[in-house]
C-alpha positions as CSV (number, residue, x, y, z in Angstrom):
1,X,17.3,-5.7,14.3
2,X,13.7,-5.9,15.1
3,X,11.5,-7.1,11.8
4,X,8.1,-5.4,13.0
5,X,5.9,-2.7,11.4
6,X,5.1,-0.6,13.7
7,X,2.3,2.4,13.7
8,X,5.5,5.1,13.1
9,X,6.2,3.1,10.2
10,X,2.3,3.6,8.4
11,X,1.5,6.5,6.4
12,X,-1.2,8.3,7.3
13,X,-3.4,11.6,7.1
14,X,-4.8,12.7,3.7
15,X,-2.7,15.6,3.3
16,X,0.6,13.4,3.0
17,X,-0.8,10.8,0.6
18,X,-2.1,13.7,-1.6
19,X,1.1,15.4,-1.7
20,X,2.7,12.0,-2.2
21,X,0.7,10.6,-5.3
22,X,0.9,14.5,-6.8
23,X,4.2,16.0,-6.4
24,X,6.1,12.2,-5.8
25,X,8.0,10.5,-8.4
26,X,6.8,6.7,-9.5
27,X,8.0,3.0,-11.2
28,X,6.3,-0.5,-11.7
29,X,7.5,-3.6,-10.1
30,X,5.0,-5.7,-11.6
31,X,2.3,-6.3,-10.0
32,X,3.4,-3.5,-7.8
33,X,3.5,0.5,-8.4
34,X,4.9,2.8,-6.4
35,X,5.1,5.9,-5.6
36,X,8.1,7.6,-3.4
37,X,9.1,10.7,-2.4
38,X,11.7,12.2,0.1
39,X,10.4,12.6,3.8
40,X,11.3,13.4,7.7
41,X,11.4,9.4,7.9
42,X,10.3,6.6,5.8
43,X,6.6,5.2,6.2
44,X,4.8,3.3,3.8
45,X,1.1,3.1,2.5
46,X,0.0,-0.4,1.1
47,X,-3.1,-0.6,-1.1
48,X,-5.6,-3.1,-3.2
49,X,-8.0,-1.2,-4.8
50,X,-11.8,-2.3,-4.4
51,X,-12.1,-1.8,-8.2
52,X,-9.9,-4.7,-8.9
53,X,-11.1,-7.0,-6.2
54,X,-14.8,-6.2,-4.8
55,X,-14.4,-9.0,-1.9
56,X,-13.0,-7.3,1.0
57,X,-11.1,-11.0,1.9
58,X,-8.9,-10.5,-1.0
59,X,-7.7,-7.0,-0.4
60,X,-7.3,-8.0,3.1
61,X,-4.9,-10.9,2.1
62,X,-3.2,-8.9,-0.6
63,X,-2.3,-6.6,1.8
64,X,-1.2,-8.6,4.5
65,X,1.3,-10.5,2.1
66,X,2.3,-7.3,0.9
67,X,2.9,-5.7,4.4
68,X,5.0,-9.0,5.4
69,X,7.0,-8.4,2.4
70,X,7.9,-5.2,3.3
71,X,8.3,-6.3,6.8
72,X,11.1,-8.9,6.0
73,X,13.0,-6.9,3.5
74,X,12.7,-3.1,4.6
75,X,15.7,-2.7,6.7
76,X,18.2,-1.0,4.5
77,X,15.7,1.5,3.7
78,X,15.0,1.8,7.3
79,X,18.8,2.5,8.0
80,X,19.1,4.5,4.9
81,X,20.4,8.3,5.0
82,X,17.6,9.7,3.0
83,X,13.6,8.5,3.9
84,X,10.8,8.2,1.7
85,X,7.6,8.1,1.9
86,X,6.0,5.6,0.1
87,X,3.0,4.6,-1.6
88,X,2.5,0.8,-2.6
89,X,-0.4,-0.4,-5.0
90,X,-1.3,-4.0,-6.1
91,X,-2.0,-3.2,-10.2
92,X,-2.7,-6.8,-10.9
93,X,-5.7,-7.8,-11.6
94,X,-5.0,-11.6,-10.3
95,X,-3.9,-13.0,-7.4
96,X,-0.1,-13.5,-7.5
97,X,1.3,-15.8,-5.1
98,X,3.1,-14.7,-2.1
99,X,7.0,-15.7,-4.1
100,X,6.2,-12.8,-7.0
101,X,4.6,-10.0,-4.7
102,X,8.1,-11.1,-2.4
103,X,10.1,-10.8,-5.3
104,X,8.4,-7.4,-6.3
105,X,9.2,-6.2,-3.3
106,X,12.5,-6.4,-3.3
107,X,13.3,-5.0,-6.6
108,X,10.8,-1.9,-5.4
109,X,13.1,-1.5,-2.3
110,X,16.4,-2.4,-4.3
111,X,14.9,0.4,-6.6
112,X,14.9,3.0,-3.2
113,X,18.1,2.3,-2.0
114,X,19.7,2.8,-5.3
115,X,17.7,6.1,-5.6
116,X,19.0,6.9,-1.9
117,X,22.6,6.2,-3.2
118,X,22.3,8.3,-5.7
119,X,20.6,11.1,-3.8
């Protein structure tokens, strides 16, 4: 199994994240908060708000370990009956190094697959 992130796998288009972060359900992963909803196939939006980290370079890296993250650890959602469409957000207001936002990760995709067992 390939470990990219392709374009198919990037949410996109206003309309979906608006209907995502209104009618979607959510959870904390400290630093991390989602928000997830069922969808045609699973694609995932990473964010660092500007309001927590005004230099572009650290919202850049933020997201970059946080997209790597997902890259790594994303397959059983990816193989999964049910898709989501999800919605990740850095909430911390510190730089966490690249072990906790790993470790966050997981738990937030642990968290998926155990609502996709359920569902």
């Amino acid at each position: 199994m390939s470990n990219s992130f392709p374009k198919s796998q990037r949410l996109c288009g206003q309309l979906r994240i608006r209907e995502l972060y209104a009618s979607g359900n959510k959870f904390t992963a400290w630093p991390l908060r989602v928000s997830f909803a069922p969808a045609t196939d699973t694609q995932v939006l990473i964010w660092a708000p500007k309001s927590l980290f005004k230099h572009a370079v650290d919202r850049n890296r933020l997201r970059r370990q946080m997209r790597e993250a997902w890259r790594l650890n994303a397959q059983p959602l990816l193989n999964a009956q049910q898709q989501y469409s999800v919605a990740i957000n850095y909430m911390d207001h510190q730089h966490q190094a690249y072990a906790v936002i790993e470790k966050a990760m997981r738990k937030v995709i642990k968290k998926l697959s155990d609502e996709n067992a359920t569902a």
